[in-house]
C-alpha positions, 0 to 999 in steps of 0.5 A, a space after each residue: 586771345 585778340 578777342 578776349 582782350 577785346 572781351 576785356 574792353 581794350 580796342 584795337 590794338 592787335 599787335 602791341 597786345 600780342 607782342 605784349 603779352 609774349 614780352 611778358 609770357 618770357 620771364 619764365 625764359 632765360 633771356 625775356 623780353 623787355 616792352 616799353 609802350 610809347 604814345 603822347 598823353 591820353 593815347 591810351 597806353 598805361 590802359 594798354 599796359 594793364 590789360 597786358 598785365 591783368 593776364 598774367 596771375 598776380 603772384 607772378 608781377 610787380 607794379 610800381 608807379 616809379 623807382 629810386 635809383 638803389 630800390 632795385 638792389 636792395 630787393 629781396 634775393 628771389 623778388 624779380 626772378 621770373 616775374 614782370 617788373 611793370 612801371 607806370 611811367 619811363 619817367 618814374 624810373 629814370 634814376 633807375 635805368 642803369 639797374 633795368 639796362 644790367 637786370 636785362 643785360 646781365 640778369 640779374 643785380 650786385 652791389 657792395 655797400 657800407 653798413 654796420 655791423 651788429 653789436 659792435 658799430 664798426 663799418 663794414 662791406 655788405 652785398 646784396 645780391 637780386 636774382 633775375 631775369 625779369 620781364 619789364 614793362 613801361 609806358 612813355 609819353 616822351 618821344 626821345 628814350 634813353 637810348 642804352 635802354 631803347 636797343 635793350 627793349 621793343 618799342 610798342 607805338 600806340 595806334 593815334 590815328 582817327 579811325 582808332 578815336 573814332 573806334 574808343 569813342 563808339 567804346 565809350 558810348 556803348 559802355 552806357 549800354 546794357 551790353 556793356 554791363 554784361 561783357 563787364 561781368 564776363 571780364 572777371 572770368 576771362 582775367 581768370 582763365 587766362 591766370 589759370 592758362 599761365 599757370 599751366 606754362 612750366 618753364 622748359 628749355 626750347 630748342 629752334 630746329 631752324 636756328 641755323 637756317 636763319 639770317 639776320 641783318 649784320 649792317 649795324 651793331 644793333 643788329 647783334 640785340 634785334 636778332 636777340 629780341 626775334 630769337 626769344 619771341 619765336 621762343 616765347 610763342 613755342 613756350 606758349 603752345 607747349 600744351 599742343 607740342 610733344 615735350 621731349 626728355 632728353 639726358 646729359 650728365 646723368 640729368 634728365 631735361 625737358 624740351 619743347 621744338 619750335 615749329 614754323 608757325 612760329 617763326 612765321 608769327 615772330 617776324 610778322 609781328 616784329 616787323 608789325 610793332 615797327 622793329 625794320 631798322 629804317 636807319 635806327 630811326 624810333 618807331 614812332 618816326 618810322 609810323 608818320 613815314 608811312 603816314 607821309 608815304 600814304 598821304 603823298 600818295 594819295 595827293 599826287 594821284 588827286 592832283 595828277 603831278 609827279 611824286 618828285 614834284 609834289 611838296 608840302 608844309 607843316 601845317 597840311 601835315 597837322 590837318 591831314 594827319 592829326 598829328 601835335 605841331 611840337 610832335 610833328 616838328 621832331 620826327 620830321 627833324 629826324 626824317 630830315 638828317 635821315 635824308 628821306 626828306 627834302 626841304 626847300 622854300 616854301 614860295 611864300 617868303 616864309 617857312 619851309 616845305 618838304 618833298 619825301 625821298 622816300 617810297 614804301 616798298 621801293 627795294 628790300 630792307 637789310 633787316 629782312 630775315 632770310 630762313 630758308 628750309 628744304 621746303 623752299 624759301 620763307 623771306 617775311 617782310 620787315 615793314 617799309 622799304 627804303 630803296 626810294 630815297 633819293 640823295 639831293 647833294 644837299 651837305 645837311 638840312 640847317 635844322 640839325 646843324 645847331 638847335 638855334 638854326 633848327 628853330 628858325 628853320 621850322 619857325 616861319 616867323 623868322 626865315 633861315 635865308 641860309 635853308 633857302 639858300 642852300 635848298 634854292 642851289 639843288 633846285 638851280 643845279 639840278 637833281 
């Protein structure tokens, strides 16, 4: 499937395509998944969406550039059952939210309304009445999302990397080929089959036989919508592979139904990709928070084994972050905000009169997360892995960092143009105190 979206033109990308693809492949189930795809501009993420999209057959999607906050509730009755609802960006529809948070919530939409009656003029209630569920897609390039619709919804985060860019502009070139050309007339083929291939899916009940094998992380509230979205992606890939399960009739009631079991397999590839699209619960932090983690786990990594220093004693500025990394200064300064009042940072004077500098309490792989799923069978024990860990953090005393405490205070923290002495202050007291 990677490499018939590869076919398509699409690069990279693996994960978010396939995760992309079951949300999709689950409106023909009771409870589907909703996707929004997060990247800043020009990352690629409405390419990303389409791909997603020109797969699933065309009778069975809608694609809207954005919606009003009532357009939702006056569609036709049957228009959103089982279909893809698919908007182009998070932005167009922010009116809407509270119908996509109840179309996922409850499955479906109600509203009493005032109209007139026919012939005589006089007032009356009216209800309308849209039937879900629905699978929806949207693309973002805001980094703060509702936050009602995020725990509803996966999070997919664009690769922004530079082997990535380097990766679509070898794309590009190659696109000015007469191999290009070929391929583009292969595409129209694989879109085909694919629509065909979905087509072939019916709609059966799908039973888990290692339900109650299964534990799921009960630390947070949020958990209760997490354990959901792996549930219905286990569900989502035995659906997809009924056509190589054995479907099974089973009868109640005097009504016969049709079920196909999930195997193994997939709830193997169900908690790899959960934990690959960035879903471990690292203190609810956004995934594209949760990415530069690892980015900074990465690069410090590697700094102190250049430099020969200790993990603990070596510290950073914004400014090596923006060279090193690639990452925008206005999109840097907020994840490491958030980082920040996480506690997986530390920050201290930068030495230089002016600014500040960071050191990462964190480390990949220094314990085990609390979102780890536990499924153990007769056969033995299965613990995947959800993402980075975060055993390593270290709490410095520090009460809070200033840049959390006002909007004002966190400007002057992170502007080095105008020096917060109370940062430096509080950061210079851990240093003379000690750890």
């Amino acid at each position: 499937m990677v490499e018939d979206f590869q076919a398509c033109g699409v690069v990279g990308e693996a994960t978010n395509l396939l995760v992309g693809y079951l949300a999709a492949l689950s409106r023909k189930l009771d409870h589907p998944l909703a996707v929004v795809i997060q990247s800043s501009s020009s990352a690629g993420k409405s390419r990303l969406m389409q791909a997603i999209l020109d797969f699933v057959p065309e009778e069975e999607r809608l694609s809207f550039s954005a919606v009003t906050g009532q357009s939702l509730f006056y569609m036709g009755a049957s228009d959103l059952k089982h279909r893809v609802l698919a908007i182009a960006e998070e932005a167009g529809a922010q009116r809407a939210t509270y119908a996509l948070r109840v179309l996922q919530s409850e499955g479906g939409l109600v509203i009493a309304s005032t109209g007139k009656q026919p012939g005589t003029g006089r007032l009356v209630s009216q209800q309308y009445r849209v039937e879900g569920p629905v699978s929806i897609l949207m693309t973002t390039a805001g980094i703060d999302i509702d936050d009602e619709l995020v725990n509803r919804c996966l999070i997919l985060s664009i690769d922004e990397g530079p082997q990535q860019t380097r990766a679509i502009h070898d794309r590009q070139r190659r696109a000015q080929t007469l191999e290009a050309f070929t391929q583009r007339q292969d595409r129209s083929r694989l879109v085909n089959l694919h629509n065909n291939a979905q087509r072939l899916i019916r709609p059966l009940l799908v039973l888990n036989p290692f339900a109650h094998e299964m534990t799921f992380n009960d630390h947070r509230v949020r958990a209760r919508r997490d354990h959901q979205k792996l549930l219905t992606l286990i569900e989502a890939l035995a659906l997809l592979r009924q056509h190589q399960r054995t479907i099974t009739k089973a009868e109640h009631a005097g009504q016969v139904m049709e079920y196909v079991e999930v195997d193994k397999s997939d709830v193997d590839t169900a908690v790899r990709l959960m934990g690959e699209v960035g879903n471990n619960g690292v203190d609810d932090l956004p995934p594209q928070t949760i990415k530069l983690l690892g980015l900074l786990d990465r690069f410090v990594c590697d700094a102190v084994d250049t430099r020969q220093v200790a993990r603990r004693d070596f510290r950073f500025t914004r400014r090596e972050l923006r060279e090193k990394l690639g990452v925008g200064d206005t999109q840097l300064w907020i994840h490491l905000r958030r980082l920040v009042q996480a506690e997986y940072l530390i920050v201290y004077p930068s030495g230089r009169g002016r600014g500040i500098a960071y050191e990462l309490a964190y480390q990949d792989g220094a314990g085990a997360t609390d979102s780890e799923p536990d499924i153990r069978s007769d056969s033995g024990q299965i613990r995947p892995i959800f993402g980075g860990n975060s055993g390593g953090v270290r709490s410095p005393g520090l009460d809070q960092h200033a840049e959390e405490s006002s909007p004002d205070r966190a400007h002057d923290a992170a502007n080095p143009r105008k020096p917060n002495r109370r940062v430096g202050n509080r950061s210079r007291s851990v240093v003379e105190g000690g750890r």
